[in-house]
N, C-alpha and C positions, 0 to 999 in steps of 0.2 A: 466846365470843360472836363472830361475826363481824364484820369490820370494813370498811366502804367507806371508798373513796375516789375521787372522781371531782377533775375538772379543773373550772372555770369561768372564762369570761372576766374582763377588771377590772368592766366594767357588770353583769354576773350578779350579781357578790361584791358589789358598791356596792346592788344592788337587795336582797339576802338583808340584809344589814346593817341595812337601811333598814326593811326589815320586822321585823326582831328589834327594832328600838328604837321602833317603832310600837304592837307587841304587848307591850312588856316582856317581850318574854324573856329568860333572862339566856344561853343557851347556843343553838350551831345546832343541836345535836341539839335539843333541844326545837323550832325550829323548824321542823325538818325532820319532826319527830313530827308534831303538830298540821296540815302541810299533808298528810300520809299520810293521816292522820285525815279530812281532808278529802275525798279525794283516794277512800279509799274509801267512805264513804259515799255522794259521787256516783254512784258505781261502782255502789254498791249501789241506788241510785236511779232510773239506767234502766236496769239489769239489770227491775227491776221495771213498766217503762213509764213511768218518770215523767220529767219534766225538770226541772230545772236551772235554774231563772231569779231575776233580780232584780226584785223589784214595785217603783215606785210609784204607790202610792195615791192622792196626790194628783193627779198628772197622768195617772195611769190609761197608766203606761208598763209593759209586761212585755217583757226582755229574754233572751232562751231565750241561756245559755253551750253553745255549739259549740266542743269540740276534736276534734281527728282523734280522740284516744284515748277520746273519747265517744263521739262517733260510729260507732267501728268497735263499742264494745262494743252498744248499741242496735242495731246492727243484725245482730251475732251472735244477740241475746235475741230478735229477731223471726225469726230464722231459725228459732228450736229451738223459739219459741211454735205449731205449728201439732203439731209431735210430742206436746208436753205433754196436748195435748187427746184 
């Protein structure tokens, strides 16, 4: 099985920490699991045209998440969407 290893500053590591004991996880591979998880599903989200947002309903707030790595992929999918057809 493969193995990474990357580098992280002390704020990264204090942020990853902070999040594994918010989610109860008990390990960072699992945490690092479950943001993958995430991570492709968005992926897979506007691969499809869709976006990415957080509602609320009471104050009728929608907040669209923009990263570069969304972005660029959106806008590969509308590149290839006119081939498709």
């Amino acid at each position: 099985m493969p193995r990474l290893n990357f580098d992280v500053s002390d704020e990264q590591n204090e942020s990853l920490r902070l999040l594994q004991k918010k989610t109860g996880l008990s390990t960072m591979k699992d945490l690092i699991n479950n943001a993958l998880t995430v991570f492709e599903w968005a992926v897979e989200e506007v691969e499809d045209g869709n976006e990415i947002a957080s509602v609320n309903n009471d104050e009728e707030i929608y907040r669209v998440l923009a990263t570069p790595s969304l972005q660029h992929v959106a806008k590969t999918a509308r590149r290839k969407e006119p081939a498709l057809r």
